[in-house]
N, C-alpha and C positions, 0 to 999 in steps of 0.2 A: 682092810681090804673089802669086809664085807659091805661097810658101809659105801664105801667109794664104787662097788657094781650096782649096788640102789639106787647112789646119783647118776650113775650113769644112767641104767635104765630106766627112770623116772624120766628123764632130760631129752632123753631120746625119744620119747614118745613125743613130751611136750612139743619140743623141736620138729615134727613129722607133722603136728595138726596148722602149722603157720600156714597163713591164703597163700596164693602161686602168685598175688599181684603186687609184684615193688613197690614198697613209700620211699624209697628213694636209696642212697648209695653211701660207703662208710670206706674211708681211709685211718688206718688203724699202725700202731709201731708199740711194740710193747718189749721191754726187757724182762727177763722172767730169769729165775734161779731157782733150781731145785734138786732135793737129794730126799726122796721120799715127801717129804711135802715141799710146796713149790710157793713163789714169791713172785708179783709183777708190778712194773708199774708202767706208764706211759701215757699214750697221747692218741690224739688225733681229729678230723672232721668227719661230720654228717651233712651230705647235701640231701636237702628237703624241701619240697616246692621247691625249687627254685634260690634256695636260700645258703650261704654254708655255716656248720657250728661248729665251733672249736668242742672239744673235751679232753678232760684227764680222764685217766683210768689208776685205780689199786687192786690190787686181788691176792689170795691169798688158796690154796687146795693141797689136792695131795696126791701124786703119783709124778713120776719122772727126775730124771736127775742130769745134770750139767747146768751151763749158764747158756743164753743162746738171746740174740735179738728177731723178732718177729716185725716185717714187715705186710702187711695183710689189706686188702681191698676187699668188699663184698656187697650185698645187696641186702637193705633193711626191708622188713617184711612188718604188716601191723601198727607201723606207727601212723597214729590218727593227731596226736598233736606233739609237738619239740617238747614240750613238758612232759610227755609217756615215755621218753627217751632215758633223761634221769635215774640213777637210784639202782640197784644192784642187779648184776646178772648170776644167772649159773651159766658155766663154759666147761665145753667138754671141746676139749683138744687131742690133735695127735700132729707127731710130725717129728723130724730125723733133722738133725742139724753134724757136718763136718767140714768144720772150717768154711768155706763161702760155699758148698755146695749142698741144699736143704732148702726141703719143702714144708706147706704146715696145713694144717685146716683149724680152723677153730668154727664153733656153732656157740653163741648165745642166745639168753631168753630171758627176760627180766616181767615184773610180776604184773605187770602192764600190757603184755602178751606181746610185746616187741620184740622179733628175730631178725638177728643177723647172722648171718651164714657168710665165712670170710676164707679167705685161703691169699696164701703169699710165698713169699721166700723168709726161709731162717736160717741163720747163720749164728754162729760159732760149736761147742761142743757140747749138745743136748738129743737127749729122748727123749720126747714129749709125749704122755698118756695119760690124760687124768681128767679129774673133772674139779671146778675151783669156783670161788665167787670172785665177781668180776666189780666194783664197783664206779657206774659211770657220772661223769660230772658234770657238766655243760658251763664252759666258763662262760662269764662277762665281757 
């Protein structure tokens, strides 16, 4: 537990210093399972310039428990090139899921200094509180 308020507030800061000016925009769908530590995986695109890029997602943290699907859109902050997009985040989530009625936020920041700030709808039966790595892939 102790560990898990250090990444948070650690994350939290980080997450606070990202610039105010958008690099562009993130459609995000992640399935996650958790019962004290938590498990995801999923998908999604990154519109930048002008361009879209598919990715996977895996991640793995610890706090919250159910299973729940995470639908999420948001706004990428700091990316300078599709190559600083890559490669692991820390994610600090929260959000309530029962049955189709359930909101979410998630906040990433990966060591490239690229933030995404997202929020969506979640469904099925989950708490979601914790902080996790998120790791992003940029397919082919």
């Amino acid at each position: 537990m102790v560990a898990a308020i250090a990444i948070i507030g650690a994350s939290s800061a980080a997450l606070a210093q990202s610039s105010e000016q958008p690099s562009g925009t993130v459609r995000l769908r992640l399935v996650q399972a958790s019962f004290v530590g938590s498990a995801s995986t999923g998908g999604g695109v990154l519109n930048f310039q002008g361009h879209n890029y598919k990715f996977t997602t895996t991640g793995g943290g610890i706090g919250g428990f159910g299973l729940s699907k995470f639908e999420a859109s948001g706004t990428v902050y700091d990316l300078k090139s599709v190559a600083d997009f890559d490669g692991p985040y820390v994610q600090l989530r929260t959000g309530l899921a029962l049955g189709e009625q359930g909101k979410g936020k998630m906040w990433l920041r990966n060591a490239n200094g690229v933030t995404m700030r997202l929020s969506g709808r979640r469904r099925g039966l989950a708490l979601s509180l914790g902080a996790d790595a998120l790791v992003v892939s940029l397919t082919k």
